[in-house]
Each structure stands twice: as structure tokens, then as C-alpha cells.
C-alpha positions as CSV (number, residue, x, y, z in Angstrom):
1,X,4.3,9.3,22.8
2,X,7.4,8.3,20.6
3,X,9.1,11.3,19.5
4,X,10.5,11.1,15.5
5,X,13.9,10.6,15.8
6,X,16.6,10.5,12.9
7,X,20.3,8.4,13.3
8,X,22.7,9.9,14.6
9,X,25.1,12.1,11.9
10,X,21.8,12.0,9.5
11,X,22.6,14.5,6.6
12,X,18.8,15.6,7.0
13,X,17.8,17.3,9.8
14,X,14.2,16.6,11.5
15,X,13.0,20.0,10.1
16,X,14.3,19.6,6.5
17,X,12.7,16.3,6.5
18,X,9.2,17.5,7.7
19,X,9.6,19.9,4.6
20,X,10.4,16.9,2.1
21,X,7.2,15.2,3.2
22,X,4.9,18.6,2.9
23,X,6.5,18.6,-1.0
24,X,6.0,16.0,-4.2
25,X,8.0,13.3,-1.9
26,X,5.3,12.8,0.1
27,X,3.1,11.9,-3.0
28,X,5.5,9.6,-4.1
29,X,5.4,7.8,-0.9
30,X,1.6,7.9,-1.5
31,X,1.8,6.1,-5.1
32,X,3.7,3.4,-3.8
33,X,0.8,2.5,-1.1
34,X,-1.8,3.3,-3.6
35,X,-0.2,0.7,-5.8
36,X,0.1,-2.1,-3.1
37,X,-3.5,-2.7,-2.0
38,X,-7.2,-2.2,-3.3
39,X,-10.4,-1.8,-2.1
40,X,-12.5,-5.4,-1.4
41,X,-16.4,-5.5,-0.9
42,X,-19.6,-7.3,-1.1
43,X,-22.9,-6.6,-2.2
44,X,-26.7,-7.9,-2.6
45,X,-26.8,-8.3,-5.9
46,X,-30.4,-9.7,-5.9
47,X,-31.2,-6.3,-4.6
48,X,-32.1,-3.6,-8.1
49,X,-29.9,-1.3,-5.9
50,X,-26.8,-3.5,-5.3
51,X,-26.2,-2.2,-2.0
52,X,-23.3,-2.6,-0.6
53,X,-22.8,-4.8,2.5
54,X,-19.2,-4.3,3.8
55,X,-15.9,-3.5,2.4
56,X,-11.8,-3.8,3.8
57,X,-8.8,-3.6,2.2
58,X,-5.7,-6.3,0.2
59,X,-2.5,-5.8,0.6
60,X,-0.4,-7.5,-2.4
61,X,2.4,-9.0,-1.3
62,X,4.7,-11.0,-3.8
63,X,6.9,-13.5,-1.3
64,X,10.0,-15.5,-2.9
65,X,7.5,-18.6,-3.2
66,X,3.9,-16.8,-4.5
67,X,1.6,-13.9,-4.5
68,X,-0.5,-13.1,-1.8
69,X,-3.8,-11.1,-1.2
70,X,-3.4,-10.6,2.9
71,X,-6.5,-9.0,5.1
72,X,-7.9,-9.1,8.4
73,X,-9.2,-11.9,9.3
74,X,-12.6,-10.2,10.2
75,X,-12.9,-8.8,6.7
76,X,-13.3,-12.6,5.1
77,X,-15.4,-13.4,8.4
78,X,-17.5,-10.9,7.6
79,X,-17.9,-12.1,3.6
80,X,-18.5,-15.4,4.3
81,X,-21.1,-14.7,7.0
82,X,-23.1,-12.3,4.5
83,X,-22.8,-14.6,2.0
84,X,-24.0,-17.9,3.3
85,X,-27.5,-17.3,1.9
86,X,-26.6,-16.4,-1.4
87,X,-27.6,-13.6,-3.2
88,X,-23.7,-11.7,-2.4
89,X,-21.2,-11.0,-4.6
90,X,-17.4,-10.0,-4.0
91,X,-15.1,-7.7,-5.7
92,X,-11.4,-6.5,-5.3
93,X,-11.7,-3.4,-7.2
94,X,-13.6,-3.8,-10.6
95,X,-12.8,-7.7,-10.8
96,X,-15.6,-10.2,-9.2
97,X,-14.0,-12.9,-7.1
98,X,-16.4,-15.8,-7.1
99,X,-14.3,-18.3,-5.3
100,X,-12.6,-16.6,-2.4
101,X,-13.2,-19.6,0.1
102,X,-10.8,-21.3,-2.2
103,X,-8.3,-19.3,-2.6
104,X,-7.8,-18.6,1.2
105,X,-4.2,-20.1,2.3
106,X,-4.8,-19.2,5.8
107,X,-6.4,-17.6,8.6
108,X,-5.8,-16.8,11.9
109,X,-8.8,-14.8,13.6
110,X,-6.8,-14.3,17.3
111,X,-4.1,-12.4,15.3
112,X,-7.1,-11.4,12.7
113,X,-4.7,-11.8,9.9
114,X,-5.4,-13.8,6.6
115,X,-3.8,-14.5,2.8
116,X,-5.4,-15.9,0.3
117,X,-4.2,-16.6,-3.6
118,X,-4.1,-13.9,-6.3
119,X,-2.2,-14.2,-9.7
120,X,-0.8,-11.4,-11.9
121,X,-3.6,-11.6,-14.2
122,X,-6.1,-11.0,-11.5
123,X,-4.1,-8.2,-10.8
124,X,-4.1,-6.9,-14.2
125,X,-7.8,-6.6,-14.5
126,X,-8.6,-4.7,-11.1
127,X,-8.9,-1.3,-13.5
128,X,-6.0,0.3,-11.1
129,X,-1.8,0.1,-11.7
130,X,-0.9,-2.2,-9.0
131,X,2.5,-2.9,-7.6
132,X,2.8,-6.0,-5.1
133,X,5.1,-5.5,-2.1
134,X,7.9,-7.5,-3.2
135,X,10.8,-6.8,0.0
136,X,10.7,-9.9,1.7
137,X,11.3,-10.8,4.6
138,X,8.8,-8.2,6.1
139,X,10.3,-5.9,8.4
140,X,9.0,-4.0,12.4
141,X,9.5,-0.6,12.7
142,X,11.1,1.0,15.2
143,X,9.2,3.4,17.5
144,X,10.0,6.5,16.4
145,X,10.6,6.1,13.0
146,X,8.5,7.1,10.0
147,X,5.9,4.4,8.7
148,X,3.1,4.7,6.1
149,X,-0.4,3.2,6.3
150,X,-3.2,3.0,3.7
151,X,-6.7,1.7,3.3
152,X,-10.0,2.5,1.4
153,X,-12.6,3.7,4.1
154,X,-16.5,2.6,2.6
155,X,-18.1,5.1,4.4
156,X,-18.4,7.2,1.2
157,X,-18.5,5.0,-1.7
158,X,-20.7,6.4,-4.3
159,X,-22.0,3.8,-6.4
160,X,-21.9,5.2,-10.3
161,X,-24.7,5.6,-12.6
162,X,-26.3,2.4,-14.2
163,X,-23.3,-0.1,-13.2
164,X,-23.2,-1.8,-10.0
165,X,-19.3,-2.3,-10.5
166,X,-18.0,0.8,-10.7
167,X,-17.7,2.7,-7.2
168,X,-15.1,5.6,-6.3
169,X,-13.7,4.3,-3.1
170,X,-11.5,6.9,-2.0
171,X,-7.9,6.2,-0.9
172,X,-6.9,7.4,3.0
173,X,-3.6,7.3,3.4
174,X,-1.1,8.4,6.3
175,X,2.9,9.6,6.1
176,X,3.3,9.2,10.1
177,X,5.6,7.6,13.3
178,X,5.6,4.1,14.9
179,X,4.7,5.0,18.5
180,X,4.6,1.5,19.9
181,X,5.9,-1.9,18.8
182,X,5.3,-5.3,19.7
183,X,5.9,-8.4,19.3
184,X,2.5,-8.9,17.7
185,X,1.3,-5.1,16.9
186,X,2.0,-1.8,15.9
187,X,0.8,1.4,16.9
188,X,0.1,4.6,15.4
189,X,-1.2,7.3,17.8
190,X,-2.3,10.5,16.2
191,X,-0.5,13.2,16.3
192,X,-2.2,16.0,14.3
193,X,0.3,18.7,14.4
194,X,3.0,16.7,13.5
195,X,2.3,14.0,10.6
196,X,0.6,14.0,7.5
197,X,-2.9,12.3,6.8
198,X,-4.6,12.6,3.4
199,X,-8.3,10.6,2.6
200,X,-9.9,12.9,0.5
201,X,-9.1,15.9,1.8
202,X,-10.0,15.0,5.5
203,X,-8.0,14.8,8.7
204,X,-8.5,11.4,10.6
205,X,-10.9,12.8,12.9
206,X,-13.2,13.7,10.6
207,X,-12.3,10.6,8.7
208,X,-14.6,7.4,9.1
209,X,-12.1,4.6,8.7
210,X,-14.1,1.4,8.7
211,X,-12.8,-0.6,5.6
212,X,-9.1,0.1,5.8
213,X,-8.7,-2.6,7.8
214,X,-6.5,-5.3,6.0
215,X,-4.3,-2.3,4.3
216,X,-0.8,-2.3,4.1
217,X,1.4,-0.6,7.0
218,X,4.7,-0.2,5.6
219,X,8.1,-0.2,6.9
220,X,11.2,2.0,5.9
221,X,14.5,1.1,6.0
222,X,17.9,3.1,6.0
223,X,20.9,1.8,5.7
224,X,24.4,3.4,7.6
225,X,24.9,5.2,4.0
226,X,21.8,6.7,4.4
227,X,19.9,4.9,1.2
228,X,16.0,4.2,1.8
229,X,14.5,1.2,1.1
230,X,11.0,-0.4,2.3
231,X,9.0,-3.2,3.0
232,X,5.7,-4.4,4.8
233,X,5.5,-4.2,8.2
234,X,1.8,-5.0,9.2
235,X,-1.6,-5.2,8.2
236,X,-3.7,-3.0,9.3
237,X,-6.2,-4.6,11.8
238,X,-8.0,-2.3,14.0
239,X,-9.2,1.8,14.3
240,X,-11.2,2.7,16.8
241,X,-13.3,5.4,16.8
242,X,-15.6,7.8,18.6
243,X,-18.6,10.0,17.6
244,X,-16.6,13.6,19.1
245,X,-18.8,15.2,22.1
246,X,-18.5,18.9,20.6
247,X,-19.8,17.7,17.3
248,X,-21.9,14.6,16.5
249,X,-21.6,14.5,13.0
250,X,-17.4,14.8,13.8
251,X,-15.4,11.0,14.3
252,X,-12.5,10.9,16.2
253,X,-10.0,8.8,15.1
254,X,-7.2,8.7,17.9
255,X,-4.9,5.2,17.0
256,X,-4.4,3.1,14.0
257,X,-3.4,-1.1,14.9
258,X,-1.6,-3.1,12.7
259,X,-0.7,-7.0,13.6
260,X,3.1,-7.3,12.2
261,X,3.5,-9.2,8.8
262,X,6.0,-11.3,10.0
263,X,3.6,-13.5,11.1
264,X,3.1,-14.4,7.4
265,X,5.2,-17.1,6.1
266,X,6.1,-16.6,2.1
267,X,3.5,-19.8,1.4
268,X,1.0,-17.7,3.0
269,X,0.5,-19.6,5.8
270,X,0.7,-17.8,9.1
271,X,2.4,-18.6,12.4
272,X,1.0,-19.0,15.6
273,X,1.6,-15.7,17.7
């Protein structure tokens, strides 16, 4: 496992910097992912219920040429499937999307990546502040260094008296270390002593993490002056998990995936890996 390393002469030593992340930095880092993606699900709305078929996660991403909702592949697969007999209905946050076969740019299911076509007034009406990515290129990690990852796990939506769009999907986010990179993924390995995981309160291995899949893993940049700056770095793709032997009702969450974001061209289309 990659050990956290700082550059050499860094003003910060490893220690002071574990302290800065355990203080309000660390929720600052946690507004800016909170601001880059939202929480996308279906439901049966011919059900009274409206229960809730399958959620992911966008990332926002604004490129020099448009806007882009990105996901995994598997999340759209998975709309479109549930959907083909009618009777479904989509939304990214509070706003219904009725026409998300049209929008779709791309979609590439062996890299399980895929954009689509969002507009700032979309945005404006998802009932949450929202701040697209804008850093482009997008930028790999190195293992190592710090990286943060976010996503909106379904596993305890609570749907809200007498409205079937208003749900409190809670955010999961993680302030943690690139332990392997590619040249198609990233890799976080969890290290629970050492990094910082927040989704309501839980560590990840009591944390169920399907639906973050498609959230944003993001990227930070230092220059030699030792001024931070950060872009995407991948799209979160895969999590397993495991029911823990001790415990039944405990999940184990041991490695986060992400496929990198440079596979995304700033039309949205996405090149072969």
C-alpha cells in the first residue's frame, strides 16, 4: 500500500497536514465535492408508493466546449433497462429528466464511463448549490498523493412525507490517498487509521456504497510554489463489498475504483481505452 508522501522541502510536514484535514479544511474540501455532483434515480411512479428502483451519481463537469453530466455506464444501463416498460421516471436531485436517451453524448460500457448533456438551467433547479468542475484538461493522480471521492449511497434514502420527489440522499464523501494508478483506473484502498471518510456519520465499512458509482474522484494539484489547485481525475466506477463474518448486519468496504476522466474528450465523447 502507497504511503502519503509530501514533495520534497514541503513547508507542511505529513503530521501538520493530517491535523489540517481533521479541522474546517477538510470541510471545505467536502463543499467543493458536494457542489460537483448529485444524486440520480429512478422510480415506479405507477406504483402509490413510488418506490425507488436504483440510484448513482453525476459528476458536472464544464469542458472548454460544453457541460457535461458524466456516470458509469452501468448506471444509465440500468435506467434504460427498468424503464423499457414504462411506468419509470428519472431524477437528478429534485429535477425530472424525461429525455435522458437524448441527451447521452456517449457511452462506453468496457470502460463503464458515460456523459450526457446538462445546461446551467438544469442545474439551477436541482434544489442544491452546484458548482461544475471546470479545470480542464482532467488530471491522474499520483500514488501517494491525496485525492477526494464522493457519491450519494441509496441504501438509506428516506422518501418524505406526501411527495414522491423529495428524498434525503445522504452525501459519503472521502479526504484519502491514491494507492494505485493506471492507465485506465484508480485505486483507493482503505486505510482506516489514516484517512478521513464521512457519509453520515459512518466509516466505510459500515457504509453501503451502492449508488456512488458515477461520483466524481478528484485530483489535487501543487505547483513547485506550493499553491493547490484541483481538477477531476476519475469517475467513480466500482466498490466492492462484503457482508463482514463477525457481524452480518456490518459491510465491508475495502477499495473504491475509479476509470480516469481522461478518457472524456471536452465534446463528451469518450476515447477508446
Amino acid at each position: 500500500m502507497a504511503e502519503f508522501e509530501l514533495p520534497p522541502g514541503h513547508p507542511i510536514s505529513i503530521e501538520q497536514a493530517k491535523e489540517l484535514m481533521r479541522g474546517p479544511l477538510a470541510d471545505v474540501y467536502r463543499g467543493i465535492l458536494a457542489k460537483s455532483c448529485a444524486p440520480m434515480f429512478w422510480y415506479q411512479d405507477s406504483s402509490p408508493d413510488f418506490p425507488i428502483l436504483n440510484n448513482g451519481t453525476v459528476t458536472f463537469v464544464r469542458t472548454p466546449e460544453r457541460l457535461l453530466g458524466v456516470t458509469a455506464a452501468h448506471v444509465v444501463r440500468g435506467y434504460i433497462n427498468d424503464s423499457r416498460g414504462g411506468g419509470v421516471s428519472l431524477q437528478i436531485m429534485d429535477r425530472g429528466i424525461a429525455d435522458l436517451e437524448e441527451r447521452l453524448l456517449d457511452i462506453n460500457d468496457r470502460l463503464d464511463i458515460a456523459t450526457f448533456a446538462v445546461d446551467d438551467d438544469l442545474l439551477a433547479r436541482l434544489g442544491k448549490p452546484v458548482q461544475a468542475l471546470e479545470n480542464w484538461p482532467p488530471r491522474e493522480p499520483q500514488e501517494g498523493r491525496a485525492i477526494m471521492l464522493a457519491g450519494y449511497p441509496g441504501k438509506d434514502v428516506l422518501n418524505q412525507p406526501n411527495s414522491r420527489r423529495r428524498l434525503n440522499f445522504g452525501l459519503a464523501t472521502a479526504l484519502v490517498i491514491a494507492q494505485r494508478v493506471t492507465d485506465k483506473q484508480i485505486t483507493w484502498l482503505v486505510d482506516r487509521e489514516n484517512e478521513t471518510w464521512t457519509g453520515e456519520g459512518s466509516e466505510p465499512e459500515v457504509l453501503a456504497l451502492g449508488g456512488v458509482s458515477g461520483g466524481p474522484l478528484i485530483t489535487w494539484i501543487e505547483t513547485p510554489n506550493h499553491i493547490v489547485t484541483y481538477a477531476l481525475g476519475g469517475i467513480i466506477i466500482e466498490h466492492p463489498d462484503y457482508v463482514g463474518e463477525a457481524d452480518p448486519e456490518r459491510i465491508v468496504i475495502e477499495r473504491v475504483i475509479a476509470i480516469r476522466a481522461d478518457f472524456i474528450a471536452p465534446s463528451g465523447r469518450i476515447f477508446h481505452g
